[in-house]
C-alpha positions as CSV (number, residue, x, y, z in Angstrom):
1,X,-55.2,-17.7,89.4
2,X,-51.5,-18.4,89.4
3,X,-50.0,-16.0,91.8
4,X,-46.0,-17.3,90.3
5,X,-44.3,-19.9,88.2
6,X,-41.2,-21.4,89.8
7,X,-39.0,-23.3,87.3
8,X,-36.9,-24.1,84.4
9,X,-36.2,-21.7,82.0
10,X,-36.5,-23.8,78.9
11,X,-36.4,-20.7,76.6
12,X,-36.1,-17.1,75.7
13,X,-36.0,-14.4,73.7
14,X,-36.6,-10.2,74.4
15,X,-40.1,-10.9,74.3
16,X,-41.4,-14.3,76.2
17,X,-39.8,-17.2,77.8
18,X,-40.9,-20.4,78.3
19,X,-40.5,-22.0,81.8
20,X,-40.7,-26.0,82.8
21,X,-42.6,-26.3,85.6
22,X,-43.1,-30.1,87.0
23,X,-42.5,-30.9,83.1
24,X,-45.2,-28.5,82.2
25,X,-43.9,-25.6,79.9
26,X,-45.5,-22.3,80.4
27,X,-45.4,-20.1,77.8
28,X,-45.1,-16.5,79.4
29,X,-45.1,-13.0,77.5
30,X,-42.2,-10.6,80.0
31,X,-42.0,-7.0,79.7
32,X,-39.8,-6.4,76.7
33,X,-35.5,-7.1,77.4
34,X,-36.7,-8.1,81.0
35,X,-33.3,-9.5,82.7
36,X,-33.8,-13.5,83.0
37,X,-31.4,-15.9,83.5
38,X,-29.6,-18.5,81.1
39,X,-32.0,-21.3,79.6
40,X,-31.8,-24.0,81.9
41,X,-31.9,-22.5,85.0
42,X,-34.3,-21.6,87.9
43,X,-36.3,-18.7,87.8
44,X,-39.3,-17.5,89.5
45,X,-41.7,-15.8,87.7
46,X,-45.1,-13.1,88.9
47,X,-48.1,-13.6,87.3
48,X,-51.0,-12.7,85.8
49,X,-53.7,-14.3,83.6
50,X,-55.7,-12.9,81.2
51,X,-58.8,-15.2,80.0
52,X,-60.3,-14.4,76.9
53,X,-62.8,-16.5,74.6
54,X,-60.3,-17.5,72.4
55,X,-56.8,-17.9,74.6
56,X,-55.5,-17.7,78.0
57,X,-52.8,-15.8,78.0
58,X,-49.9,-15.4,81.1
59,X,-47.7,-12.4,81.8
60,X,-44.8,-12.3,83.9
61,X,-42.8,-10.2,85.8
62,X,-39.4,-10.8,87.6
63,X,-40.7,-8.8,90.7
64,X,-44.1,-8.4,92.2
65,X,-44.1,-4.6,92.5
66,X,-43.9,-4.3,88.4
67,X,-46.8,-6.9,88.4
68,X,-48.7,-4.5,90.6
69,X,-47.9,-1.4,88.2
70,X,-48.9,-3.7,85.5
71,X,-52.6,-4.3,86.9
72,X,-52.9,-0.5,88.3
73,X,-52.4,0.1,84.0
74,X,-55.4,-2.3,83.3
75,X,-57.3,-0.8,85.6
76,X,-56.9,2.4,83.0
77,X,-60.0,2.5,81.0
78,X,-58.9,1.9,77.3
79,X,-55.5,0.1,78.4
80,X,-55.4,-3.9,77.9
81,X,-52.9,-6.5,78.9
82,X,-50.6,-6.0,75.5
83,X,-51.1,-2.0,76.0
84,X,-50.0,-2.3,79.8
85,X,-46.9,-4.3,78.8
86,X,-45.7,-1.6,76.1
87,X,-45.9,1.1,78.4
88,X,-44.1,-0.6,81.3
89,X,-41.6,-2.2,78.0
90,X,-40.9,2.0,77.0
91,X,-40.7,3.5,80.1
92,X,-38.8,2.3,83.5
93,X,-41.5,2.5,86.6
94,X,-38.8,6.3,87.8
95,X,-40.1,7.8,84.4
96,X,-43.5,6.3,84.6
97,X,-43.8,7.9,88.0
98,X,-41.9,11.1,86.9
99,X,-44.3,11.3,84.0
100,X,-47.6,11.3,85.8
101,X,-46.1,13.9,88.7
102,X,-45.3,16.0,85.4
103,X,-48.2,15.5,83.6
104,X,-46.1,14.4,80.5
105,X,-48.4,13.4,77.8
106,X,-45.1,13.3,75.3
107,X,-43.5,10.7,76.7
108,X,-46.6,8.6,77.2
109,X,-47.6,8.8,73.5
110,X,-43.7,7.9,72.5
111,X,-45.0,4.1,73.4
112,X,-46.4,2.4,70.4
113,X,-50.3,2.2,70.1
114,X,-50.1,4.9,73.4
115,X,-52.3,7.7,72.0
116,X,-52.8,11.1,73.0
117,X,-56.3,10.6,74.6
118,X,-55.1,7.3,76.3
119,X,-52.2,9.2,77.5
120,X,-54.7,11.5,79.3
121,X,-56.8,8.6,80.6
122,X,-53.5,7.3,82.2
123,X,-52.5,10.8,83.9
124,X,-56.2,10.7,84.5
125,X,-56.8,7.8,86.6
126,X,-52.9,7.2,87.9
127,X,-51.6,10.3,89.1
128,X,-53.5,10.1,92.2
129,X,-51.4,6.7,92.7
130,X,-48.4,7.7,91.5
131,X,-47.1,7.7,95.6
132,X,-47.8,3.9,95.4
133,X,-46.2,3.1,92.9
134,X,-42.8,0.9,94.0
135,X,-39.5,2.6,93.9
136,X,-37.2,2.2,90.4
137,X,-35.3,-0.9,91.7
138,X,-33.5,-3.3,89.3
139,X,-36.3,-5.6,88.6
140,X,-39.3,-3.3,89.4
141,X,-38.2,-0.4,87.1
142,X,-34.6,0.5,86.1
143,X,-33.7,-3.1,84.6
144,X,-30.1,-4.3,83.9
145,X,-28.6,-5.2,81.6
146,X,-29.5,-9.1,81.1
147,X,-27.8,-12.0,82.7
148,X,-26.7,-13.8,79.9
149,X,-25.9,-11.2,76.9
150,X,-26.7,-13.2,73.3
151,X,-24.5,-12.5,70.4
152,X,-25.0,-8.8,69.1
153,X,-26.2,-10.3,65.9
154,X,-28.7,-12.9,67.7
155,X,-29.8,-9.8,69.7
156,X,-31.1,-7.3,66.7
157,X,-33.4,-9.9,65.8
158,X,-34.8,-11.0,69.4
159,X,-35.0,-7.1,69.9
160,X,-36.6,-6.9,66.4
161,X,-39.3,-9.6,66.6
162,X,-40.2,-7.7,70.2
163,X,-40.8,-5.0,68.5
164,X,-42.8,-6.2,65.9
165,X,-44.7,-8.4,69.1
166,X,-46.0,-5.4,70.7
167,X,-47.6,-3.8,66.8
168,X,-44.5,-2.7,64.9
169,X,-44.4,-3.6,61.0
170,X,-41.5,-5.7,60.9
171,X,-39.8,-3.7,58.7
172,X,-40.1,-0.6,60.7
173,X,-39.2,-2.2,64.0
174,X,-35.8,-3.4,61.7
175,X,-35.1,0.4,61.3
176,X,-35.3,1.2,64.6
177,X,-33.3,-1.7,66.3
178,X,-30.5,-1.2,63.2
179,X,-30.7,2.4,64.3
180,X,-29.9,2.0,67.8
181,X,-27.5,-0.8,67.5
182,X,-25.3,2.2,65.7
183,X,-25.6,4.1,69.9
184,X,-26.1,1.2,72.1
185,X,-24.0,-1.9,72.8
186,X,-26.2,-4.5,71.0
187,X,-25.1,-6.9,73.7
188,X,-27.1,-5.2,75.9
189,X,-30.7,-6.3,74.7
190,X,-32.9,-4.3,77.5
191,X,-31.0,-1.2,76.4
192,X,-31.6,-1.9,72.7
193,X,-35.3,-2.5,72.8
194,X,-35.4,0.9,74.9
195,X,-33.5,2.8,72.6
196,X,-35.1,1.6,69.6
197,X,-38.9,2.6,71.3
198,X,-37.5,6.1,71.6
199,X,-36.3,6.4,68.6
Protein backbone atom coordinates (compact mmCIF):
# COMPACT_ATOMS: atom_id res chain seq x y z
CA UNK A 1 0.00 0.00 0.00
CA UNK A 2 1.38 3.54 -0.63
CA UNK A 3 1.27 5.21 2.75
CA UNK A 4 2.30 9.04 0.66
CA UNK A 5 3.44 10.33 -2.70
CA UNK A 6 6.24 12.86 -2.42
CA UNK A 7 6.68 14.96 -5.61
CA UNK A 8 6.09 17.18 -8.49
CA UNK A 9 2.85 18.56 -8.97
CA UNK A 10 2.58 18.19 -12.67
CA UNK A 11 -1.14 19.18 -12.67
CA UNK A 12 -4.38 20.31 -11.15
CA UNK A 13 -7.63 21.19 -11.11
CA UNK A 14 -10.54 21.35 -8.06
CA UNK A 15 -10.88 17.78 -8.35
CA UNK A 16 -7.37 15.67 -8.94
CA UNK A 17 -3.87 16.41 -9.43
CA UNK A 18 -1.34 14.68 -11.00
CA UNK A 19 2.07 14.37 -9.20
CA UNK A 20 5.68 13.25 -10.74
CA UNK A 21 7.13 11.07 -8.70
CA UNK A 22 10.81 9.65 -9.83
CA UNK A 23 9.29 10.52 -13.46
CA UNK A 24 6.24 8.46 -12.67
CA UNK A 25 2.96 10.55 -12.76
CA UNK A 26 0.31 9.63 -10.28
CA UNK A 27 -2.89 10.43 -11.08
CA UNK A 28 -4.64 11.21 -7.64
CA UNK A 29 -8.45 12.13 -6.99
CA UNK A 30 -8.18 15.18 -3.65
CA UNK A 31 -11.02 16.12 -1.65
CA UNK A 32 -12.81 18.74 -3.72
CA UNK A 33 -10.90 22.68 -3.82
CA UNK A 34 -8.31 20.88 -1.50
CA UNK A 35 -5.34 23.74 -1.08
CA UNK A 36 -2.29 22.49 -3.27
CA UNK A 37 0.41 24.29 -4.39
CA UNK A 38 1.40 25.72 -7.99
CA UNK A 39 2.09 23.02 -10.80
CA UNK A 40 5.63 22.40 -10.56
CA UNK A 41 6.28 22.29 -7.24
CA UNK A 42 6.81 19.77 -4.29
CA UNK A 43 4.02 18.43 -2.58
CA UNK A 44 3.48 15.58 -0.39
CA UNK A 45 0.55 13.78 -0.65
CA UNK A 46 -1.56 10.80 2.00
CA UNK A 47 -2.88 7.98 0.57
CA UNK A 48 -5.08 5.56 0.02
CA UNK A 49 -5.76 2.79 -2.70
CA UNK A 50 -8.69 1.45 -3.58
CA UNK A 51 -8.37 -1.93 -5.90
CA UNK A 52 -11.19 -2.91 -7.82
CA UNK A 53 -11.47 -5.44 -10.89
CA UNK A 54 -11.42 -2.98 -13.24
CA UNK A 55 -9.04 0.12 -11.83
CA UNK A 56 -6.88 1.02 -9.11
CA UNK A 57 -7.75 4.02 -8.05
CA UNK A 58 -5.55 6.57 -5.39
CA UNK A 59 -6.95 9.21 -3.11
CA UNK A 60 -5.10 11.87 -1.49
CA UNK A 61 -5.18 14.03 1.22
CA UNK A 62 -2.86 16.98 2.27
CA UNK A 63 -2.79 15.79 5.94
CA UNK A 64 -2.98 12.39 7.46
CA UNK A 65 -5.69 13.13 10.03
CA UNK A 66 -8.33 13.82 6.93
CA UNK A 67 -7.07 10.47 5.44
CA UNK A 68 -7.99 8.90 8.72
CA UNK A 69 -11.58 10.50 8.68
CA UNK A 70 -11.66 9.38 5.16
CA UNK A 71 -11.25 5.52 6.04
CA UNK A 72 -13.39 5.77 9.46
CA UNK A 73 -16.32 6.90 6.33
CA UNK A 74 -15.54 3.62 4.51
CA UNK A 75 -15.79 1.75 7.31
CA UNK A 76 -19.70 3.07 7.18
CA UNK A 77 -21.69 0.30 5.74
CA UNK A 78 -23.15 1.70 2.35
CA UNK A 79 -20.32 4.45 2.01
CA UNK A 80 -17.51 3.91 -0.78
CA UNK A 81 -14.42 5.69 -1.65
CA UNK A 82 -16.31 8.39 -4.11
CA UNK A 83 -19.20 8.66 -1.25
CA UNK A 84 -16.43 9.28 1.54
CA UNK A 85 -14.78 11.99 -0.58
CA UNK A 86 -18.21 13.95 -1.16
CA UNK A 87 -18.97 14.05 2.32
CA UNK A 88 -15.48 15.14 3.52
CA UNK A 89 -15.68 17.66 -0.11
CA UNK A 90 -19.41 19.23 1.61
CA UNK A 91 -18.60 19.36 4.98
CA UNK A 92 -15.29 20.65 6.86
CA UNK A 93 -14.17 17.71 9.58
CA UNK A 94 -15.74 20.97 12.71
CA UNK A 95 -19.23 20.39 11.00
CA UNK A 96 -18.72 16.72 10.35
CA UNK A 97 -17.96 16.37 14.05
CA UNK A 98 -20.70 18.99 15.05
CA UNK A 99 -23.11 17.03 12.89
CA UNK A 100 -22.81 13.62 14.44
CA UNK A 101 -22.69 15.27 18.34
CA UNK A 102 -26.05 16.83 16.93
CA UNK A 103 -27.48 14.13 15.26
CA UNK A 104 -27.99 16.21 12.07
CA UNK A 105 -29.37 14.17 9.42
CA UNK A 106 -30.05 17.57 7.27
CA UNK A 107 -26.83 18.50 6.79
CA UNK A 108 -25.63 15.00 5.95
CA UNK A 109 -28.18 14.50 3.22
CA UNK A 110 -27.22 18.19 1.69
CA UNK A 111 -24.04 16.08 0.20
CA UNK A 112 -24.83 14.75 -3.25
CA UNK A 113 -25.78 10.92 -3.44
CA UNK A 114 -25.84 11.26 0.81
CA UNK A 115 -29.33 9.82 1.46
CA UNK A 116 -31.38 9.92 4.36
CA UNK A 117 -30.92 6.22 5.44
CA UNK A 118 -27.08 6.58 4.73
CA UNK A 119 -27.16 9.64 6.73
CA UNK A 120 -28.37 7.48 9.60
CA UNK A 121 -25.83 4.70 8.95
CA UNK A 122 -23.16 7.46 9.40
CA UNK A 123 -24.65 8.95 12.82
CA UNK A 124 -24.99 5.21 13.33
CA UNK A 125 -21.72 3.84 13.27
CA UNK A 126 -19.59 7.41 13.81
CA UNK A 127 -20.92 9.14 16.62
CA UNK A 128 -19.37 6.86 19.06
CA UNK A 129 -15.97 8.22 17.30
CA UNK A 130 -16.77 11.48 16.82
CA UNK A 131 -14.06 12.30 20.07
CA UNK A 132 -11.35 10.89 17.62
CA UNK A 133 -11.96 12.54 15.05
CA UNK A 134 -8.81 15.30 14.54
CA UNK A 135 -9.42 18.83 15.30
CA UNK A 136 -10.69 21.39 12.26
CA UNK A 137 -7.05 22.51 11.32
CA UNK A 138 -6.31 24.07 7.91
CA UNK A 139 -5.56 20.96 6.09
CA UNK A 140 -7.49 18.43 8.19
CA UNK A 141 -10.86 20.27 8.06
CA UNK A 142 -11.32 24.10 7.68
CA UNK A 143 -9.26 24.40 4.30
CA UNK A 144 -7.99 27.75 2.89
CA UNK A 145 -8.27 29.27 0.48
CA UNK A 146 -5.77 27.70 -2.23
CA UNK A 147 -2.21 28.59 -2.80
CA UNK A 148 -2.24 29.62 -6.16
CA UNK A 149 -5.92 31.24 -6.98
CA UNK A 150 -6.69 30.51 -10.99
CA UNK A 151 -8.41 33.12 -12.98
CA UNK A 152 -12.16 33.52 -11.76
CA UNK A 153 -13.21 32.38 -15.21
CA UNK A 154 -10.74 29.20 -15.21
CA UNK A 155 -12.17 28.60 -11.69
CA UNK A 156 -16.14 28.15 -12.50
CA UNK A 157 -15.25 25.43 -14.79
CA UNK A 158 -12.53 23.52 -12.52
CA UNK A 159 -15.31 23.98 -9.77
CA UNK A 160 -17.91 22.88 -12.38
CA UNK A 161 -16.29 19.71 -13.74
CA UNK A 162 -15.79 18.82 -9.65
CA UNK A 163 -19.06 18.89 -9.34
CA UNK A 164 -20.13 17.02 -12.11
CA UNK A 165 -16.88 14.37 -10.84
CA UNK A 166 -18.60 13.53 -7.77
CA UNK A 167 -22.47 12.74 -9.77
CA UNK A 168 -23.79 16.16 -10.76
CA UNK A 169 -25.44 16.56 -14.40
CA UNK A 170 -23.21 18.98 -15.81
CA UNK A 171 -25.67 21.25 -16.39
CA UNK A 172 -26.92 21.36 -12.88
CA UNK A 173 -23.51 21.48 -11.33
CA UNK A 174 -23.26 24.90 -13.99
CA UNK A 175 -26.24 26.37 -12.05
CA UNK A 176 -24.85 25.95 -8.92
CA UNK A 177 -21.19 27.11 -9.39
CA UNK A 178 -22.82 30.28 -11.65
CA UNK A 179 -25.02 30.66 -8.55
CA UNK A 180 -22.39 31.04 -6.06
CA UNK A 181 -19.92 32.86 -8.08
CA UNK A 182 -22.73 35.78 -7.72
CA UNK A 183 -21.78 35.32 -3.25
CA UNK A 184 -18.37 34.09 -3.29
CA UNK A 185 -15.08 35.46 -4.67
CA UNK A 186 -14.65 32.93 -7.62
CA UNK A 187 -10.90 33.24 -6.95
CA UNK A 188 -11.39 31.41 -4.10
CA UNK A 189 -12.04 27.84 -5.56
CA UNK A 190 -12.44 25.75 -2.03
CA UNK A 191 -15.01 28.33 -1.10
CA UNK A 192 -16.83 27.99 -4.46
CA UNK A 193 -17.17 24.28 -4.60
CA UNK A 194 -18.58 24.67 -0.91
CA UNK A 195 -20.97 27.12 -1.60
CA UNK A 196 -22.24 25.66 -4.70
CA UNK A 197 -22.80 21.98 -2.63
CA UNK A 198 -24.94 23.93 -0.28
CA UNK A 199 -26.78 25.55 -2.51
Amino acid sequence: MYEFLEGTIRSRNAASVVIDVGGVGYGVLVVLGSPFPPEGETVRVWTHLVVREDAHTLYGFRERETREVFRMLLRVRGVGPTMALGVLSGLTIEELSQALVEGDIQSLTRVKGVGRKTAEQILLDLRDKVASLPSATVEGGVMKPAVRAGPADANVEDAVAALVSIGYAEKEARKLVEKASKTVDPSDLEHLVRTAIHG
